[in-house]
ZALO-457150 format. One record per residue (C-alpha): z, x, y; residue number from 1. Coordinates in Angstrom, 2 decimals, decimal comma, always signed. Layout:
N
[[Z; X; Y]; NUM]
...
! end
This chain:
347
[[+22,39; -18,85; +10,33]; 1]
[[+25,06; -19,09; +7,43]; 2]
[[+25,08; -21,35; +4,34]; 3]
[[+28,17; -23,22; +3,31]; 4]
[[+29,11; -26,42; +0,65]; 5]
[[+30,36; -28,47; +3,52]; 6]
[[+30,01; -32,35; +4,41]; 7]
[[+26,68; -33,14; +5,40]; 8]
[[+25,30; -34,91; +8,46]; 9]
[[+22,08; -36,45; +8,67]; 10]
[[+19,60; -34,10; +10,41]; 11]
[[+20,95; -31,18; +8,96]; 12]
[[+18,97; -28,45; +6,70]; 13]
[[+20,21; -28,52; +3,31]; 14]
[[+19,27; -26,04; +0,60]; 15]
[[+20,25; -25,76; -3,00]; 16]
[[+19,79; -22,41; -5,48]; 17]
[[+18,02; -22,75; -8,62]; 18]
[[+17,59; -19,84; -10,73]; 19]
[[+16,13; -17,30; -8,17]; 20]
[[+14,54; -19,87; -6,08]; 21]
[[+16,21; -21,35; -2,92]; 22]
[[+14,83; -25,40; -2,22]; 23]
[[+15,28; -26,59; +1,05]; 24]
[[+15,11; -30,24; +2,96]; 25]
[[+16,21; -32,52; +6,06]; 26]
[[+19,67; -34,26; +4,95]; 27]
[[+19,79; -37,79; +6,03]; 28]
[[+22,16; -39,58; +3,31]; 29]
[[+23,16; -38,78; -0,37]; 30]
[[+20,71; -41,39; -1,07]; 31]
[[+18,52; -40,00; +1,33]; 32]
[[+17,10; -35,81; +1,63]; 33]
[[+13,17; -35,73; +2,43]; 34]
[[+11,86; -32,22; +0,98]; 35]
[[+8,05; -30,94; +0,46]; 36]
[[+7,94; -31,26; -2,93]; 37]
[[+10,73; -31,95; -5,66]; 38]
[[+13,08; -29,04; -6,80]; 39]
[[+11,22; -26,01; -8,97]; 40]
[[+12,29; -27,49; -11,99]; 41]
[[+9,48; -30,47; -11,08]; 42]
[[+7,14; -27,80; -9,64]; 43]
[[+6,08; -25,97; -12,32]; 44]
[[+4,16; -28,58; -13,55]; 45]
[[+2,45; -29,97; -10,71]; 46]
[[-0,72; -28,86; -9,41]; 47]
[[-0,24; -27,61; -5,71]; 48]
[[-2,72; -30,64; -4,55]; 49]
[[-0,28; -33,43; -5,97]; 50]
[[+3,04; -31,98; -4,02]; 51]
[[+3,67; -34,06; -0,71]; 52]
[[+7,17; -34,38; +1,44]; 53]
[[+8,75; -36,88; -0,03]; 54]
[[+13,04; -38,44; -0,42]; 55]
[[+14,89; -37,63; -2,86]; 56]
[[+19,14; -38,79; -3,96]; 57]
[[+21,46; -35,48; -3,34]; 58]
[[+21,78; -35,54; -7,10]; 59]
[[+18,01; -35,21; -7,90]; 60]
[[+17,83; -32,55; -4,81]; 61]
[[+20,68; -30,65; -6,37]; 62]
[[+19,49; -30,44; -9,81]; 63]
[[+23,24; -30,44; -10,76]; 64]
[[+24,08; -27,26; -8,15]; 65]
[[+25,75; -27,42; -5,00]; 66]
[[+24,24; -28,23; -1,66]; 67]
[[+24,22; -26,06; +1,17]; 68]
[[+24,37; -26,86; +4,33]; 69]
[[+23,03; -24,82; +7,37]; 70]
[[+25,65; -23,62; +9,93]; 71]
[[+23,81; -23,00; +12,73]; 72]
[[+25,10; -20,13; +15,52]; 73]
[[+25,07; -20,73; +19,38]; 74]
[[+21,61; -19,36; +19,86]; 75]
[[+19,93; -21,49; +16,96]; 76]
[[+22,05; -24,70; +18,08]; 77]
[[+20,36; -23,99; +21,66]; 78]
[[+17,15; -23,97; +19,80]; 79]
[[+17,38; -27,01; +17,68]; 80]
[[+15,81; -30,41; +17,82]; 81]
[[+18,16; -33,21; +17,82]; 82]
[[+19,65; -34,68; +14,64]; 83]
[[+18,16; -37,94; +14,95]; 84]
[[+15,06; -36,59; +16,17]; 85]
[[+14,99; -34,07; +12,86]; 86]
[[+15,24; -37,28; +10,86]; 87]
[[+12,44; -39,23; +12,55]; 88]
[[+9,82; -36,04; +12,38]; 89]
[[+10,85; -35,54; +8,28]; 90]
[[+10,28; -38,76; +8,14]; 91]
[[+7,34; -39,13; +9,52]; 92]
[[+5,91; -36,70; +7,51]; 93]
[[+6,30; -38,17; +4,33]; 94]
[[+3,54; -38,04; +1,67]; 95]
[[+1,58; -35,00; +3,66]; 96]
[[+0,40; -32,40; +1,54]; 97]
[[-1,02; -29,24; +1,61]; 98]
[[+1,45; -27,31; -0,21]; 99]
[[+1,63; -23,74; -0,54]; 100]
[[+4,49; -21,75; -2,11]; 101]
[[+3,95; -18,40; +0,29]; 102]
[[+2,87; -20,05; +3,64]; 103]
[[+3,41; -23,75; +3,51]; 104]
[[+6,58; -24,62; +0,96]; 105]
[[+9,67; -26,62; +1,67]; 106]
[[+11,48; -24,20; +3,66]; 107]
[[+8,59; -23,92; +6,19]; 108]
[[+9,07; -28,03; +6,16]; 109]
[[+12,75; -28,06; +7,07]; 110]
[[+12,53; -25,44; +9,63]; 111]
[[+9,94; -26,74; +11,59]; 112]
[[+11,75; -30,24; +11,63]; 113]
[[+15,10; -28,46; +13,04]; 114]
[[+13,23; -26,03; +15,43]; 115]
[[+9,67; -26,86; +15,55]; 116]
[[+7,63; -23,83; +14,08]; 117]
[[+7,33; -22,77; +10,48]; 118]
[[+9,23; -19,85; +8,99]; 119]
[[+10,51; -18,77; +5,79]; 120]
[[+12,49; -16,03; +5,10]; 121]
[[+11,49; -15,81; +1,11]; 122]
[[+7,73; -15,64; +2,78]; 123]
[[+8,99; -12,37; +5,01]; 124]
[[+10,83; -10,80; +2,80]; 125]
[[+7,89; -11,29; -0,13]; 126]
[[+5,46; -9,43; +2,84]; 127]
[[+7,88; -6,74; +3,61]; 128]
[[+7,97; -6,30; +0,11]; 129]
[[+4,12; -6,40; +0,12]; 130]
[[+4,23; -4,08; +2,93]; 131]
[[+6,75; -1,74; +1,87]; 132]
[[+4,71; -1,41; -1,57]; 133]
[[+4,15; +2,49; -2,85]; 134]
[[+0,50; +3,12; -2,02]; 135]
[[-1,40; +6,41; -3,18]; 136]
[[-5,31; +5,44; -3,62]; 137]
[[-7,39; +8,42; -4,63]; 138]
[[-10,86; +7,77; -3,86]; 139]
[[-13,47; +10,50; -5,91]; 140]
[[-17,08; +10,39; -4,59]; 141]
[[-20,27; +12,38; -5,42]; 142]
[[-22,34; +13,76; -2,62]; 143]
[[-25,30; +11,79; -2,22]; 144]
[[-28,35; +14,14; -2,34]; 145]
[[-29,25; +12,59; +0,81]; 146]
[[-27,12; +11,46; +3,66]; 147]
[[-28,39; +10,43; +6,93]; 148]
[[-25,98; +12,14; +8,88]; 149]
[[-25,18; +9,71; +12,65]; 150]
[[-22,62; +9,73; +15,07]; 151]
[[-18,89; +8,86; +14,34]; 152]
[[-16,71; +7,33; +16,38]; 153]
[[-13,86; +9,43; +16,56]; 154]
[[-15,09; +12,40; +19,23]; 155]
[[-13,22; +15,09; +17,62]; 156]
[[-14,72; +14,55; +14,10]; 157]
[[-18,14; +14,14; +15,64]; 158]
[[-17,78; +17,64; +17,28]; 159]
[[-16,58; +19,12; +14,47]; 160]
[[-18,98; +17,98; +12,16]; 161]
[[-22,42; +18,57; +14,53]; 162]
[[-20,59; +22,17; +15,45]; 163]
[[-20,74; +23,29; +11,61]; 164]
[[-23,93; +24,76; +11,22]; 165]
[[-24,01; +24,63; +7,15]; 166]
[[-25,66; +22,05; +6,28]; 167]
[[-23,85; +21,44; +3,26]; 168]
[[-20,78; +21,50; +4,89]; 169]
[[-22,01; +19,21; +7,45]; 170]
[[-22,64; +16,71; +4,83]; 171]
[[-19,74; +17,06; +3,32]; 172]
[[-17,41; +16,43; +6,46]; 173]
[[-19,73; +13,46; +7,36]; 174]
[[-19,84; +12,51; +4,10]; 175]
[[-15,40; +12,52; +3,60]; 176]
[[-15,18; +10,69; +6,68]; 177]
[[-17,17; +7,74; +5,53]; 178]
[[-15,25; +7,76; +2,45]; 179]
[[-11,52; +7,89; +4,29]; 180]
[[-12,84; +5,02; +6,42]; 181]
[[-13,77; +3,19; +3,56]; 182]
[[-10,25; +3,89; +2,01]; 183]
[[-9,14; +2,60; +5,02]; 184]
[[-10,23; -0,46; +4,66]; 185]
[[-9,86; -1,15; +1,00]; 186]
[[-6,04; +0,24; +0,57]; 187]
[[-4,42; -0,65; +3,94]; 188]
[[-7,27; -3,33; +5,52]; 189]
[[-7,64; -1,45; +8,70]; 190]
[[-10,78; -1,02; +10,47]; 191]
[[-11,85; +2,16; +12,23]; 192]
[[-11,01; +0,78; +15,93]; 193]
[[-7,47; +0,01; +14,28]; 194]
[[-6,78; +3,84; +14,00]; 195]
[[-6,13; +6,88; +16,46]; 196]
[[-7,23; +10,00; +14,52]; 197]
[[-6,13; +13,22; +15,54]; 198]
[[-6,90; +16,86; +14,76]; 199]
[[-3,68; +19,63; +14,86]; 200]
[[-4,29; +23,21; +16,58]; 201]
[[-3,95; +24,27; +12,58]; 202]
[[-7,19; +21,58; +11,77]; 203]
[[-5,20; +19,28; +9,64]; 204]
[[-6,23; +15,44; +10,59]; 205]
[[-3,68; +13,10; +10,49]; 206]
[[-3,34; +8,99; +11,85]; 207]
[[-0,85; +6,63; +13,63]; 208]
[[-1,46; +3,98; +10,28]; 209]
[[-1,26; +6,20; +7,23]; 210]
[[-1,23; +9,34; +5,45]; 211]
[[-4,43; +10,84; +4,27]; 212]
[[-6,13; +13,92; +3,14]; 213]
[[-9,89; +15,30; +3,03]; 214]
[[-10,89; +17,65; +0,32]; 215]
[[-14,72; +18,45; -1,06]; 216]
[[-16,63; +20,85; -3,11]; 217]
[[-20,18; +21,46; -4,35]; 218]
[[-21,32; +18,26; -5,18]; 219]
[[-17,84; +15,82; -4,35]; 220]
[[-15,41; +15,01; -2,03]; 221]
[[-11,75; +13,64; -2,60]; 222]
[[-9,85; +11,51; -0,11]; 223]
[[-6,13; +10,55; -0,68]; 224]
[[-4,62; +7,75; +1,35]; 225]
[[-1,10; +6,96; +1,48]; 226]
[[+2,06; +5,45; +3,33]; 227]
[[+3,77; +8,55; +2,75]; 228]
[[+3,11; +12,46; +2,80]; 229]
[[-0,13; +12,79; +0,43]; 230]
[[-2,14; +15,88; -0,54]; 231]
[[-5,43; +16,56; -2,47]; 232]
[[-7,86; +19,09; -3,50]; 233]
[[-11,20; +18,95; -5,51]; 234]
[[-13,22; +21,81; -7,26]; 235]
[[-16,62; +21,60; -8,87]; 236]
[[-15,15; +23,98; -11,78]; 237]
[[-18,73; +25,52; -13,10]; 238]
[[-18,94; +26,52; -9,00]; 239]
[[-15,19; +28,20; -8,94]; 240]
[[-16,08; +29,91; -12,16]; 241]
[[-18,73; +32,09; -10,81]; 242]
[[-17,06; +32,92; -7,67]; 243]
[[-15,89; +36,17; -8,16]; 244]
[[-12,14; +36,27; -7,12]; 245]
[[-12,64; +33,80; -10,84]; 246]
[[-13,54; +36,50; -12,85]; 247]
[[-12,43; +39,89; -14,67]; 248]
[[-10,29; +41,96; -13,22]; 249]
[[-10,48; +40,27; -9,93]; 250]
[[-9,59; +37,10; -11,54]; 251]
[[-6,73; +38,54; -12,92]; 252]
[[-5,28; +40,43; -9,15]; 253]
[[-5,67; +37,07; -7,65]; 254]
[[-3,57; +35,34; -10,42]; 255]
[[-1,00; +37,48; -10,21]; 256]
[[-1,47; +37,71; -5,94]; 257]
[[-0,68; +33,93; -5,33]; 258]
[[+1,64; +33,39; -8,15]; 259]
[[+5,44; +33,32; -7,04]; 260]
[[+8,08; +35,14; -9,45]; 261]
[[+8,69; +31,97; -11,29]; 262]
[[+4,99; +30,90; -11,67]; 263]
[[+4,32; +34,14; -13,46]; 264]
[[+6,94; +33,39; -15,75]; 265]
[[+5,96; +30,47; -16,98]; 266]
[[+1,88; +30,36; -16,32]; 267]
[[-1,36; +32,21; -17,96]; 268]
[[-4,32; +33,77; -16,65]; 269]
[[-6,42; +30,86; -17,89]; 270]
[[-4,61; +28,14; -15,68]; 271]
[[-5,74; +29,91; -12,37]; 272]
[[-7,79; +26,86; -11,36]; 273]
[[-5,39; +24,73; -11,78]; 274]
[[-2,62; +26,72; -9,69]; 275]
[[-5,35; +26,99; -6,75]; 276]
[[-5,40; +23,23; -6,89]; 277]
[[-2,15; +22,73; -7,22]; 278]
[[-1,23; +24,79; -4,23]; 279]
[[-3,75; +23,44; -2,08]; 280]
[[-3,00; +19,82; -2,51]; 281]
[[+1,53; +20,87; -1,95]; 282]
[[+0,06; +22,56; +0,83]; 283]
[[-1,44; +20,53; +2,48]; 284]
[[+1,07; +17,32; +1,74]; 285]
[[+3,71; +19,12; +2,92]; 286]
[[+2,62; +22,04; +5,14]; 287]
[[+5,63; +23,99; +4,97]; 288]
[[+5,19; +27,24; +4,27]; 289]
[[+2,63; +29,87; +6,33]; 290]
[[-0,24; +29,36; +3,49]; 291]
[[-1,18; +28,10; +0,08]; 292]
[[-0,35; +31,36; -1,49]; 293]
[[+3,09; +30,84; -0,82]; 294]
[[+3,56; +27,38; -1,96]; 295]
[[+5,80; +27,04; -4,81]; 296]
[[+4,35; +24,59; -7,42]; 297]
[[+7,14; +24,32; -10,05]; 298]
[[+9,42; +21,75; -7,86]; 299]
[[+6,70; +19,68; -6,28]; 300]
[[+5,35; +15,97; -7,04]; 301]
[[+1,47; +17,23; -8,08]; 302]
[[-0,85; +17,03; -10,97]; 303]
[[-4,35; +17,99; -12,34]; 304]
[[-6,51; +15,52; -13,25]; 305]
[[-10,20; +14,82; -14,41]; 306]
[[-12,24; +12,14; -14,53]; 307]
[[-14,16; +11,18; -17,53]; 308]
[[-17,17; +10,19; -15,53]; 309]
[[-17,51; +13,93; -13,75]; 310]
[[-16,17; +16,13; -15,89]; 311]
[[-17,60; +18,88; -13,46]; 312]
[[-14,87; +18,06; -11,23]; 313]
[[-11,21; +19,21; -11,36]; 314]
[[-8,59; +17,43; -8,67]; 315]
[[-5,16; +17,42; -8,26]; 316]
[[-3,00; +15,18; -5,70]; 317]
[[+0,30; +15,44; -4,44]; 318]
[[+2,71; +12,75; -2,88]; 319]
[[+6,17; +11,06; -3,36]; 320]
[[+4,15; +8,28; -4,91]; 321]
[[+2,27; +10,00; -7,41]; 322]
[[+3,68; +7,74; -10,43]; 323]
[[+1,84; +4,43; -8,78]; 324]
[[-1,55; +6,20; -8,03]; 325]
[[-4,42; +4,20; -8,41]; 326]
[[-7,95; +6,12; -8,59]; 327]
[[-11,08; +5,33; -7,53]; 328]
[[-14,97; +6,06; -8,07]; 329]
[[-16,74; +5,66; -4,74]; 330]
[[-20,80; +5,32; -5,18]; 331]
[[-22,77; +3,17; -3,10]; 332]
[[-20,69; +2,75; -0,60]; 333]
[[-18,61; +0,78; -3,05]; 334]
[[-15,67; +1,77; -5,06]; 335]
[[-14,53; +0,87; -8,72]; 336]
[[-11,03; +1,66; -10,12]; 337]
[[-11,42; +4,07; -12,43]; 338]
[[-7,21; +4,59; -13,44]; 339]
[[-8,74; +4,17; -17,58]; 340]
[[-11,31; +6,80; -16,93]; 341]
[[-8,51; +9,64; -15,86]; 342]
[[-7,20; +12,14; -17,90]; 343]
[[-4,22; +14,25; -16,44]; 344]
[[-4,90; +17,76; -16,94]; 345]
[[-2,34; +19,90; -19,45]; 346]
[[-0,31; +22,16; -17,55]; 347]
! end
């Protein structure tokens, strides 16, 4: 379908631009174009419940622009109702109402009186916008003390979580899962029999729907979702301290053991946790180097963060769309943005 300022004949689909908003009706006479609703200019201050299809002259449709008219090609003009028979349905419709600017406006109107089903293209191209949206959700949940621990659905994940014999472990993995389907839900609407999980020969889970990525510690877990490549890692921080690769001398090997040439330029002894996070979470967004120890942090999309609310816990995430992150606290099987409440760690 093109648009040109040509003659008009009744039956035909008009449009007219005004401002950034295209307003469409049937053409019957210059006297004569039935539309849902008056132009935008007359929209903006009616209340969706007063706008009907109703006639307008060419010079009230146009608003003082030009007219379009649609040139259909040889597949539409197979399509189309007749002319006269476009005429009688607008007609017929006059003073209906149930106006709605994304899924019942004026260009649904004219389209279904020249082919008989709704469709607007500002509607599609406002969902693939919609669609097509950066999404990073970071979802930040403490372990409940208790978890009744029952079967998932996904066969693999069950296995692996009744084969781990820690028990805190086994929480945890239950625990994440329940979370990620959660996130699921909230960020992309998808419920669990929407989504084919799968688990790599290198035990990295991915999905057909979305990106995602499971990390926990004493006391938390962290689940990323995205719609592209997404990384993160958590760390209960008073736990990592008295690990002993985080202390003394040994501290100090380790540091300088994963630490690439240009990392030990530019980094200090005291930001070891924060390295270990940040290679974990490149890691595991973009898996492409042999381990975490050989990730290169300097050129990647990743930072530390904490949030005010569990100040225990130290996180970092990585992902192309780190800049529209949104964070969440999950408790009670609920979730509250918590975006205020997180303070980027200094590098």
């Amino acid at each position: 379908m093109k648009w040109w300022p040509e003659i008009c004949a009744p039956g035909d689909m008009v449009r007219v631009s005004i401002g950034s908003v295209k307003h469409y009706g049937i053409f019957v006479s210059e006297n004569e174009i039935i539309q849902f609703g008056p132009p935008p200019v007359s929209l903006k201050i009616m209340e969706s419940r007063d706008i009907c299809v109703c006639t307008a002259t060419a010079e009230e449709f146009s608003c003082g622009n030009i007219i379009e008219r649609a040139v259909l090609d040889k597949s539409e003009s197979r399509k189309r109702i007749p002319p006269e028979k476009t005429v009688e349905i607008a007609r017929s419709r006059l003073g209906e109402k149930g106006y709605s600017l994304l899924h019942n406006n004026c260009e649904h109107f004219a389209y279904e009186c020249v082919f008989g089903e709704k469709r607007s293209s500002q509607e599609e191209e406002a969902l693939a916008r919609w669609k097509n949206r950066p999404i990073l959700d970071v979802y930040i949940a403490p372990v409940p003390e208790e978890i009744n621990i029952t079967p998932v659905a996904c066969a693999a994940r069950e296995a692996e979580i009744r084969g781990t014999n820690n028990e805190e472990l086994r929480a945890a993995r239950f625990f994440d899962w329940q979370v990620l389907l959660y996130a699921a839900n909230r960020s992309f609407g998808l419920r669990e029999e929407e989504i084919s999980f799968k688990k790599a020969s290198n035990g990295k889970w991915s999905c057909d729907k979305f990106f995602f990525s499971l990390s926990h510690t004493k006391g938390a877990v962290a689940v990323a979702v995205s719609n592209s490549k997404v990384g993160v890692d958590i760390e209960n921080v008073t736990e990592f301290e008295r690990k002993p690769a985080s202390r003394g001398k040994l501290r100090r090997n380790m540091f300088r053991r994963i630490c690439t040439e240009r990392e030990a330029r530019s980094m200090e002894d005291k930001d070891f946790l924060k390295l270990w996070l940040k290679k974990e979470s490149i890691f595991k967004c973009f898996g492409d180097s042999a381990s975490p120890l050989k990730v290169e942090t300097g050129d990647r999309p990743a930072e530390v963060f904490v949030l005010k609310k569990c100040p225990d816990y130290m996180f970092c995430v990585c992902g192309e769309k780190l800049r529209s992150a949104r964070f969440y606290l999950y408790e009670n099987n609920a979730a509250c943005a918590v975006n205020s409440e997180i303070v980027k760690s200094e590098s």
